[in-house]
Rosetta silent file (secondary structure, phi, psi, omega in degrees, C-alpha in Angstrom):
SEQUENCE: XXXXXXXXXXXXXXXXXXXXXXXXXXXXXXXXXXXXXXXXXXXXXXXXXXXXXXXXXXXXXXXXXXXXXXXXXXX
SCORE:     score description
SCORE:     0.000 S_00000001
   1 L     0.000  145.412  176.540    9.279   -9.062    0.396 S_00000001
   2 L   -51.996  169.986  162.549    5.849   -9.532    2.762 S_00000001
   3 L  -120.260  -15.077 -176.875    3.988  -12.685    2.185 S_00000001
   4 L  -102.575   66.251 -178.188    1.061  -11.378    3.345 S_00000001
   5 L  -134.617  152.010  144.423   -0.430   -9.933    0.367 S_00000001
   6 L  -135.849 -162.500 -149.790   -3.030  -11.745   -2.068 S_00000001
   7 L   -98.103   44.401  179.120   -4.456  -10.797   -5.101 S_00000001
   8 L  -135.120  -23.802  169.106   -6.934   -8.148   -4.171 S_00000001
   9 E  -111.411 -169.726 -167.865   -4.269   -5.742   -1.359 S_00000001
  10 E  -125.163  136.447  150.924   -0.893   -4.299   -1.290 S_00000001
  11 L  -146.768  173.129 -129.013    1.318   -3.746    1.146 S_00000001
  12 L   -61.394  -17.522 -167.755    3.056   -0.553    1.861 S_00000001
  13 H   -74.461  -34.876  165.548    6.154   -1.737    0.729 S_00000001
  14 H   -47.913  -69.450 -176.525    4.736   -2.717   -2.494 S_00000001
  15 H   -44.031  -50.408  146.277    2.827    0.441   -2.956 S_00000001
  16 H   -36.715  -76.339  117.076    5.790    2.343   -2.206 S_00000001
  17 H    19.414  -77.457 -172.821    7.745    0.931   -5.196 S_00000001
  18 H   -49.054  -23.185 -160.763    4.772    1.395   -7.375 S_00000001
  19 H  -100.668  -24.211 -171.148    4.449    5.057   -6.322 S_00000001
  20 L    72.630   42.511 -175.945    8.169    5.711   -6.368 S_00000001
  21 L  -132.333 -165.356 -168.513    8.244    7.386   -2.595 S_00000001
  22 L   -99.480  119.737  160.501    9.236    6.208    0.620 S_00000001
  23 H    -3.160  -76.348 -139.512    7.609    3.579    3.174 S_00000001
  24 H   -65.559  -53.790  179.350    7.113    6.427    5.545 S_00000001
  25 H   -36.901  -53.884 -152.141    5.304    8.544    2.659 S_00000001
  26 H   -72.597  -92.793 -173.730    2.777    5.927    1.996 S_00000001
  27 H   -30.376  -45.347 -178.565    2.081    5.760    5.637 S_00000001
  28 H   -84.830  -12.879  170.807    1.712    9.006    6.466 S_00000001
  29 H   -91.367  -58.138  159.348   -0.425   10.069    3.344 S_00000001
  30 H   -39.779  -34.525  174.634   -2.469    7.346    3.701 S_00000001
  31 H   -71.674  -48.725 -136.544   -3.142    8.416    7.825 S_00000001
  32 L   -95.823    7.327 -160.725   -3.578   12.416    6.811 S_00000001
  33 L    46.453   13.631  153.692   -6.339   11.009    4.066 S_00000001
  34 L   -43.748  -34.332 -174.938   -4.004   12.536    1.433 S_00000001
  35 L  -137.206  124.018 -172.412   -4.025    9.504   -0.740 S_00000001
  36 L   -85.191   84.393 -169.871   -7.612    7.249   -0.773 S_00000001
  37 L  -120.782    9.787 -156.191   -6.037    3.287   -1.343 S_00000001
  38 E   135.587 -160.271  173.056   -7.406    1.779    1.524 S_00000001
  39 E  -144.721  153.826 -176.278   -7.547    2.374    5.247 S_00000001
  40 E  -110.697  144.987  168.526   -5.134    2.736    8.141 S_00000001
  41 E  -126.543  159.541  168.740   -6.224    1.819   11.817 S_00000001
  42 L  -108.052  120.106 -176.845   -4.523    3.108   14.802 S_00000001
  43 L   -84.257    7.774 -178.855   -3.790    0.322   17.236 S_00000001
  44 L    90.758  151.417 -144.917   -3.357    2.187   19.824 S_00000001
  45 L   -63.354  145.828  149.983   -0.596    4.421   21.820 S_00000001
  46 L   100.034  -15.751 -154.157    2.959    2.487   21.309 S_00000001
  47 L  -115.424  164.881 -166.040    1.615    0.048   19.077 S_00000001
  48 L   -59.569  176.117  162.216    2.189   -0.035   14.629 S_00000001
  49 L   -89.110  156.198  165.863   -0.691    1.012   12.859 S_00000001
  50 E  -121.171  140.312 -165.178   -2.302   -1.584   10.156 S_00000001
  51 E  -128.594  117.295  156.477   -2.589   -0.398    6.551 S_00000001
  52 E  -110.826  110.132 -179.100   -5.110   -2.383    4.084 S_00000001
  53 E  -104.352  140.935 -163.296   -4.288   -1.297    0.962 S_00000001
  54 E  -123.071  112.862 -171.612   -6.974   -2.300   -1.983 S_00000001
  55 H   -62.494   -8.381 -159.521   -5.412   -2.982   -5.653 S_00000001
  56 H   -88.137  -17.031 -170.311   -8.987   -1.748   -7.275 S_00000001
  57 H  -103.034   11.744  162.782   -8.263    1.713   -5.558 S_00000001
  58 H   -57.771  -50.406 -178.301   -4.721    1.660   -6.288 S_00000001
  59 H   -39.041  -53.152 -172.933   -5.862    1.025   -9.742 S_00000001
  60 L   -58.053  -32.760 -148.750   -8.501    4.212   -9.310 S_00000001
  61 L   -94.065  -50.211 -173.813   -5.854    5.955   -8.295 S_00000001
  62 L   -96.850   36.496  167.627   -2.463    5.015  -10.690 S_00000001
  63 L    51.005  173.809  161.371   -3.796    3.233  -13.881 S_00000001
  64 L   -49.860  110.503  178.314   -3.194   -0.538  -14.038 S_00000001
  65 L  -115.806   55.152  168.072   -0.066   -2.017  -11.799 S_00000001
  66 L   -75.424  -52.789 -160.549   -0.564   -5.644  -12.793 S_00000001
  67 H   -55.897  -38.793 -169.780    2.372   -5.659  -14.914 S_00000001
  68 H   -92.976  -56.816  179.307    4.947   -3.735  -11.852 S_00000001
  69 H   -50.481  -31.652  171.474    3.139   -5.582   -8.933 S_00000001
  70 H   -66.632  -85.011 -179.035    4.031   -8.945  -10.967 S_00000001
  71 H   -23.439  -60.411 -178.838    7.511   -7.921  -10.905 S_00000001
  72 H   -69.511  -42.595  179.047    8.063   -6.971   -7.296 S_00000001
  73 H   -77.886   -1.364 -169.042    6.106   -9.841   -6.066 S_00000001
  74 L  -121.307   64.870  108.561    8.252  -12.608   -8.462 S_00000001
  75 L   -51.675    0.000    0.000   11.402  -11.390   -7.049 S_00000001
């Protein structure tokens, strides 16, 4: 699991999990604007993209994931 989460993002892997889809889904719905959770920047040709995903609009989006996000991060 990432370490770089606190208690206000996500990150995709997390989000994944919560959503029940695939990394690559997450990523690619977030870039098309398909799913509103945050923002993606493009980092330029060759290089990853960065995804800030925001629990209040996870929240907006899915109901409350305190209870499943506790769980995945206290693996």
């Amino acid at each position: 699991m990432a370490k770089d989460h606190n208690e206000f993002t996500l990150t995709v892997p997390e989000l994944a999990e919560i959503m029940g889809r695939s990394e690559q889904y997450v990523r690619l719905a977030m870039e098309r604007g398909e799913i509103n959770v945050g923002s993606c920047r493009d980092n330029g040709k060759g290089k990853r993209n960065s995804y800030l995903i925001s629990k209040k609009l996870v929240e907006d989006f899915l109901g409350d994931i305190t209870d499943k996000l506790n769980e995945i991060r206290n693996r």
